[in-house]
C-alpha positions, -999 to +999 in steps of 0.1 A: +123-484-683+098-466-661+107-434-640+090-447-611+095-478-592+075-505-597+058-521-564+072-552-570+108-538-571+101-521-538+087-554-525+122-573-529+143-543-515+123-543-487+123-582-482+163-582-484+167-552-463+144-573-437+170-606-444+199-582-438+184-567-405+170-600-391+186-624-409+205-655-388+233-661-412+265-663-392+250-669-359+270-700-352+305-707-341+315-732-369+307-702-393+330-677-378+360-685-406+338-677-434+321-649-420+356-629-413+364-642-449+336-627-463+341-597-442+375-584-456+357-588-487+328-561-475+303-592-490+289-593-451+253-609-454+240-597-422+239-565-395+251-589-373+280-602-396+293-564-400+295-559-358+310-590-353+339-588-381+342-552-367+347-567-335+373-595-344+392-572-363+396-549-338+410-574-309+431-592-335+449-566-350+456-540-320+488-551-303+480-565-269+496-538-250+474-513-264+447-532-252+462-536-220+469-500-217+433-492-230+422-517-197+442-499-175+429-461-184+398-478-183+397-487-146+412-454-135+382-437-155+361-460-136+376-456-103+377-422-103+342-415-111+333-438-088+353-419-059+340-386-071+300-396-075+285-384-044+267-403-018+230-397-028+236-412-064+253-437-048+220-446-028+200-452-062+225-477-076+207-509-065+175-498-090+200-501-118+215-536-108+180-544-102+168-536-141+203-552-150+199-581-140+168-585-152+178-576-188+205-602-182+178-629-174+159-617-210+193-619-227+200-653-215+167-662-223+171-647-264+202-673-265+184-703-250+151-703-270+166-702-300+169-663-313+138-650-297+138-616-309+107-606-283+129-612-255+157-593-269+129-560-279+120-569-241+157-562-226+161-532-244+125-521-231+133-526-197+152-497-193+122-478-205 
């Protein structure tokens, strides 16, 4: 037993953390089963395991007319602050469907070659 950490012990925490942080487990559809199994379990193996088991168990256990009703208040929120934003913001709106869509082009572009996580720093950076 030592009072301090040894450097190989802080080697191997920071090598899972990494796994856990960038790690591809659970990325694919045929997955999805075993991930929500493991899930309900709290055994996730992945950051990205935890958001998406949040995410299915949130749409599959509210009732659908919760959602609905969540939709609905949703476009009214929408609506109304779009009616009540004045003209001059209004003018400026094409810049932000213009970095949009570019960061829609990097996203697109993290799914098609294979993970890339450069592009997906790069759509987030956009914005910068």
């Amino acid at each position: 037993f030592a009072p301090f950490p040894r450097c190989e012990l802080i080697e191997q925490d920071l090598r899972e953390f990494n796994g856990f942080i960038n790690g591809r487990a659970g990325m694919s559809e045929k997955e999805l089963p075993e991930v929500v199994e493991r899930g309900q379990r709290g055994r996730a193996r992945t950051i990205f395991e935890c958001g998406l088991l949040d995410s299915v168990n949130y749409w599959t256990t509210m009732p659908i007319l919760v959602l609905l009703f969540n939709l609905l208040s949703r476009l009214i929120l929408c609506t109304t602050l779009a009616l009540a934003l004045p003209a001059e913001v209004i003018d400026f709106l094409w810049v932000y469907l213009v970095v949009l869509s570019v960061q829609w082009v990097l996203v697109l572009g993290f799914f098609t070659f294979g993970l890339n996580n450069i592009l997906l720093m790069l759509s987030l950076m956009v914005w910068l």
